[in-house]
ZANUKE-764009 format. One record per residue (C-alpha): x, y, z; residue in one letter. Coordinates in steps of 0.2 Angstrom, whole numbers, padded with zeros to 4 digits. Example, Ala and Ser with C-alpha at 12.3 -4.5 7.8 and 13.67 -1.06 7.14 Angstrom:
<recs>
<rec x="0062" y="-0022" z="0039" r="A"/>
<rec x="0068" y="-0005" z="0036" r="S"/>
</recs>
This chain:
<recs>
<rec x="0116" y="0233" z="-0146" r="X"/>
<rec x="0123" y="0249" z="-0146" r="X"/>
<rec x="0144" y="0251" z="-0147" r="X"/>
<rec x="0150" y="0253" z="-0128" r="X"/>
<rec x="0136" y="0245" z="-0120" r="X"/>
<rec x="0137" y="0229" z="-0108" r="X"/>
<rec x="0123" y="0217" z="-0111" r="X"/>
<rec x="0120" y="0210" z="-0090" r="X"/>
<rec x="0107" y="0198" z="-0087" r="X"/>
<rec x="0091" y="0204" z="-0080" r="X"/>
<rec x="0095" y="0196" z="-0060" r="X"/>
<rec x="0075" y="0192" z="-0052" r="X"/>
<rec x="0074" y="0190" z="-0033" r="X"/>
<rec x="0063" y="0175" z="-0031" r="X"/>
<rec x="0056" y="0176" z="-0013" r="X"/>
<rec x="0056" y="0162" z="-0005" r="X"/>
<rec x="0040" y="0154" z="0003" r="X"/>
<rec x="0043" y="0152" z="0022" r="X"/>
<rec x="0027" y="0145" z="0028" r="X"/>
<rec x="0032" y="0128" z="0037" r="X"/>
<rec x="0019" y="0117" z="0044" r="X"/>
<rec x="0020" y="0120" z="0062" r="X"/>
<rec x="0023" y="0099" z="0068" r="X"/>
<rec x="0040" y="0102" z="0054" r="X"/>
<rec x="0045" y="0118" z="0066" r="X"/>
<rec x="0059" y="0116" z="0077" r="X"/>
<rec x="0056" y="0115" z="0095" r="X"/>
<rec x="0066" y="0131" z="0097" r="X"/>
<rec x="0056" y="0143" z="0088" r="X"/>
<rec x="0050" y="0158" z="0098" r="X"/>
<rec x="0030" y="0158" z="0098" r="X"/>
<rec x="0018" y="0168" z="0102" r="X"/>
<rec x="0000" y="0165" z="0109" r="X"/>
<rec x="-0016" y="0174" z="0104" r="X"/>
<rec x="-0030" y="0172" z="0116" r="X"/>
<rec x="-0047" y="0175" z="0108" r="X"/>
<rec x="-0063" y="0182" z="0117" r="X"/>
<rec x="-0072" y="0167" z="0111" r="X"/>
<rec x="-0071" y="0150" z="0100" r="X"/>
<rec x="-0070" y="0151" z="0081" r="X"/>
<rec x="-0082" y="0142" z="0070" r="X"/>
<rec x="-0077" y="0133" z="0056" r="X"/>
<rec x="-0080" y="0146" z="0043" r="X"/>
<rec x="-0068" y="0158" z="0055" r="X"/>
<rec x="-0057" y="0146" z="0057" r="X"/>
<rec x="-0054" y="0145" z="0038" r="X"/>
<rec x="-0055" y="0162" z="0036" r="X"/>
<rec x="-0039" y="0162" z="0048" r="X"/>
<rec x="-0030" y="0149" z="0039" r="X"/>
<rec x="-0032" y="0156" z="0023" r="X"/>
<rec x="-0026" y="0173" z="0030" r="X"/>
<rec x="-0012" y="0167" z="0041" r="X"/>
<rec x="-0005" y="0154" z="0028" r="X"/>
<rec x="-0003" y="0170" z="0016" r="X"/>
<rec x="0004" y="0180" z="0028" r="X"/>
<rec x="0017" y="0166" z="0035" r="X"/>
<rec x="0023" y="0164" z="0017" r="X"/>
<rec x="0026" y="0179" z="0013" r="X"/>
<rec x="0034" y="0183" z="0032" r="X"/>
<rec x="0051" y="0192" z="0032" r="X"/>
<rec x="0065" y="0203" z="0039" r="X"/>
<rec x="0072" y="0216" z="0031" r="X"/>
<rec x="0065" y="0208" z="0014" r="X"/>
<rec x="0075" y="0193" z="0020" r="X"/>
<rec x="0061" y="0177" z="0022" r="X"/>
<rec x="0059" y="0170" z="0040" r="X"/>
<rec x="0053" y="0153" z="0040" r="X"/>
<rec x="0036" y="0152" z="0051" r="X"/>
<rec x="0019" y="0142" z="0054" r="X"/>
<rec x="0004" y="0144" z="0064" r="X"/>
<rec x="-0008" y="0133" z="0074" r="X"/>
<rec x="-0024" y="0133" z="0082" r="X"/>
<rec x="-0028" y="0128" z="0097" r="X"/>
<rec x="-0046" y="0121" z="0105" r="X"/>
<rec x="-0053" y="0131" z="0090" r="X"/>
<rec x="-0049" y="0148" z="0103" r="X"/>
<rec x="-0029" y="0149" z="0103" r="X"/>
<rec x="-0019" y="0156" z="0090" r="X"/>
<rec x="-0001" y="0151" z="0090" r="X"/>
<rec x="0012" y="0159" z="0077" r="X"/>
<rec x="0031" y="0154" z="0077" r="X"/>
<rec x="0046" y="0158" z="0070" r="X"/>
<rec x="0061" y="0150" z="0068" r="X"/>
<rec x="0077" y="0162" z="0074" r="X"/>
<rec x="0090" y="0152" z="0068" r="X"/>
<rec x="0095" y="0160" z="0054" r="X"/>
<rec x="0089" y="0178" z="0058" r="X"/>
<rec x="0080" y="0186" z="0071" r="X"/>
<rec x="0061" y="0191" z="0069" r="X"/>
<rec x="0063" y="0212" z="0071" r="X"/>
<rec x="0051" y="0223" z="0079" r="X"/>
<rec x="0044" y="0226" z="0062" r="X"/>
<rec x="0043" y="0209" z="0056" r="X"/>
<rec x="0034" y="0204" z="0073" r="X"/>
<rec x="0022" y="0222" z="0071" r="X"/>
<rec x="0016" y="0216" z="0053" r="X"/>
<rec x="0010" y="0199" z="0062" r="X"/>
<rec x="0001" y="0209" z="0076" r="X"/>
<rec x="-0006" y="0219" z="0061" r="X"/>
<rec x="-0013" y="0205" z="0055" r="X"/>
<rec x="-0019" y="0198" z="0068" r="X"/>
<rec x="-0028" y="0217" z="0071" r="X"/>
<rec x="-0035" y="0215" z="0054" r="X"/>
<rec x="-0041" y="0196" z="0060" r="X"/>
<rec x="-0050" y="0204" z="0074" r="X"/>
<rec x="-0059" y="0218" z="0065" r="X"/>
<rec x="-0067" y="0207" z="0053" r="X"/>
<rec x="-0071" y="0193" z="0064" r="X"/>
<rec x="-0077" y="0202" z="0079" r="X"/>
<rec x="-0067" y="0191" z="0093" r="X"/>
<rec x="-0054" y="0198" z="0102" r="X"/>
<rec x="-0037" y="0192" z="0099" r="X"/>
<rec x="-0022" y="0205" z="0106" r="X"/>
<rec x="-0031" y="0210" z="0120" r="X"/>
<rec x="-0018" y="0206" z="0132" r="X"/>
<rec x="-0029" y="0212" z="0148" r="X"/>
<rec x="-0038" y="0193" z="0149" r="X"/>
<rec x="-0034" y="0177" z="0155" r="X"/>
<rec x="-0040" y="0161" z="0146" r="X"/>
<rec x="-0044" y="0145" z="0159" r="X"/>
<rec x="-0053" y="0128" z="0157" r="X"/>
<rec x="-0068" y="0125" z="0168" r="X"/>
<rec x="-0069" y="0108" z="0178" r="X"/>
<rec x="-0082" y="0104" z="0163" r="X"/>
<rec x="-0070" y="0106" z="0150" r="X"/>
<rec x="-0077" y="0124" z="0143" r="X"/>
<rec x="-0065" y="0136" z="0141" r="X"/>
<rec x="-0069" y="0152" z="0147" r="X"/>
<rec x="-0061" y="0169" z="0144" r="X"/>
<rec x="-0062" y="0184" z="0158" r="X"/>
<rec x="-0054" y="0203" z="0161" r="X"/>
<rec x="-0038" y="0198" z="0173" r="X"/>
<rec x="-0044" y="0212" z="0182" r="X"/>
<rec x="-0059" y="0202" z="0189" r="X"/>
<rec x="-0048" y="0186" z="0191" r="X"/>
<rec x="-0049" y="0187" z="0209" r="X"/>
<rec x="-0067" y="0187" z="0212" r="X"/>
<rec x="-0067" y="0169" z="0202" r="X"/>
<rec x="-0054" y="0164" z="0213" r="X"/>
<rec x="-0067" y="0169" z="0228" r="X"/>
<rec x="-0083" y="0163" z="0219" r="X"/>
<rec x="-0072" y="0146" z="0217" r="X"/>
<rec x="-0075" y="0146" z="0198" r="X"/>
<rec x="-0056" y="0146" z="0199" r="X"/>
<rec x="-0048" y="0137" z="0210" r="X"/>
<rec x="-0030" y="0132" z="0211" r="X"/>
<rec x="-0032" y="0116" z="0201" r="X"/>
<rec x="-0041" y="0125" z="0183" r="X"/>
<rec x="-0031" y="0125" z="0171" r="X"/>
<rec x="-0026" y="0141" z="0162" r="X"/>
<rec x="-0016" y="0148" z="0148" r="X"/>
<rec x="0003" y="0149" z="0153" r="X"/>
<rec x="0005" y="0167" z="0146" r="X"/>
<rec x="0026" y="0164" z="0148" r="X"/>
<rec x="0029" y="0152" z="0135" r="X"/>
<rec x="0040" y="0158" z="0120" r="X"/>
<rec x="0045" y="0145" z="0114" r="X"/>
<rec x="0036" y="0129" z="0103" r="X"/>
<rec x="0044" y="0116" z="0117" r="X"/>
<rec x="0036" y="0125" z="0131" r="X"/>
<rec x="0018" y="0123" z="0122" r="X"/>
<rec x="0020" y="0107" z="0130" r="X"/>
<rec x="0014" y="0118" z="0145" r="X"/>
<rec x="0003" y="0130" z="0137" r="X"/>
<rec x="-0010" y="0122" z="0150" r="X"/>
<rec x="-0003" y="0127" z="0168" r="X"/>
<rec x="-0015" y="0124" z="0182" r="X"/>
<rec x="-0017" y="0141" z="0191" r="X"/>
<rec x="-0007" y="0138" z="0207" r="X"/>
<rec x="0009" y="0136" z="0194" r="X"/>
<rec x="0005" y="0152" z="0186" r="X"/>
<rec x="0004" y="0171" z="0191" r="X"/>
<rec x="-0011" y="0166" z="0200" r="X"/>
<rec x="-0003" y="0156" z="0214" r="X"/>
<rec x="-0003" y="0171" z="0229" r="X"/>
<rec x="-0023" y="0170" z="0225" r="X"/>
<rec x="-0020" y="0152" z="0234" r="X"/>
<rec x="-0017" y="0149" z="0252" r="X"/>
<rec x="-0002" y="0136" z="0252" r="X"/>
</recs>
């Protein structure tokens, strides 16, 4: 070594994985619901594990690691969380998921950001997807009525995915429903 020259050790940042399983995330984390246009099969739906299981672990704020999961629900729904404890998921942070999600859509062809549609369970157990635009004329038809259960579009956090299921005359749909 040469004379007036410090040897420092070479310092590596080893991120840190953040994906948690989702049943391991705290009941506080902020979620987020994705409502696709139509149910994944079960190459897509590994095609979105693979994708969001890569994404999660490498999930972050500021270079900082945010610890995160993801579910899917009746092979249509997709639910990403975040634990806030420690730091706060940013507008970037949560833009990279939505990106993500973008690049989901493109190479499966359903529909998952969309947020002009509403998601409800028919009598049969289907689950059906529409424009909320036309929400009324199913409400009229009675393909709707104030018992079908729909997707409560409110719920932000993994303890209120206890009622992701609403029946309509709990949800925004209500003044479509004489009392």
């Amino acid at each position: 070594m040469p004379l007036g020259r410090k040897s420092f050790p070479l310092l590596i940042k080893v991120s840190e994985i953040m994906y948690i399983e989702f049943k391991d995330m705290p009941e506080k984390s902020r979620v987020w619901v994705y409502q696709a246009g139509g149910q994944f099969s079960p190459e897509e739906t590994s095609v979105i594990s693979s994708k969001l299981s890569t994404f999660c672990e490498g999930w972050n704020v500021h270079g900082n690691p945010l610890p995160t999961s993801f579910e899917i629900l009746d092979n249509q729904i997709i639910i990403m969380a975040v634990d806030e404890t420690g730091l706060g998921a940013s507008g970037c942070s949560i833009d990279s998921s939505v990106r993500t999600l973008r690049q989901l859509e493109e190479q499966l062809g359903n529909d998952l950001t969309n947020q002009g549609k509403v998601t409800f369970r028919s009598n049969s157990g289907e689950i059906h997807v529409t424009s909320a635009l036309g929400i009324k004329s199913k409400v009229i038809s009675g393909e709707i009525d104030r018992d079908t259960f729909v997707i409560n579009p409110q719920i932000q956090t993994k303890k209120e995915l206890e009622k992701v299921w609403i029946s309509a005359s709990e949800s925004w749909m209500s003044r479509y429903f004489p009392n």
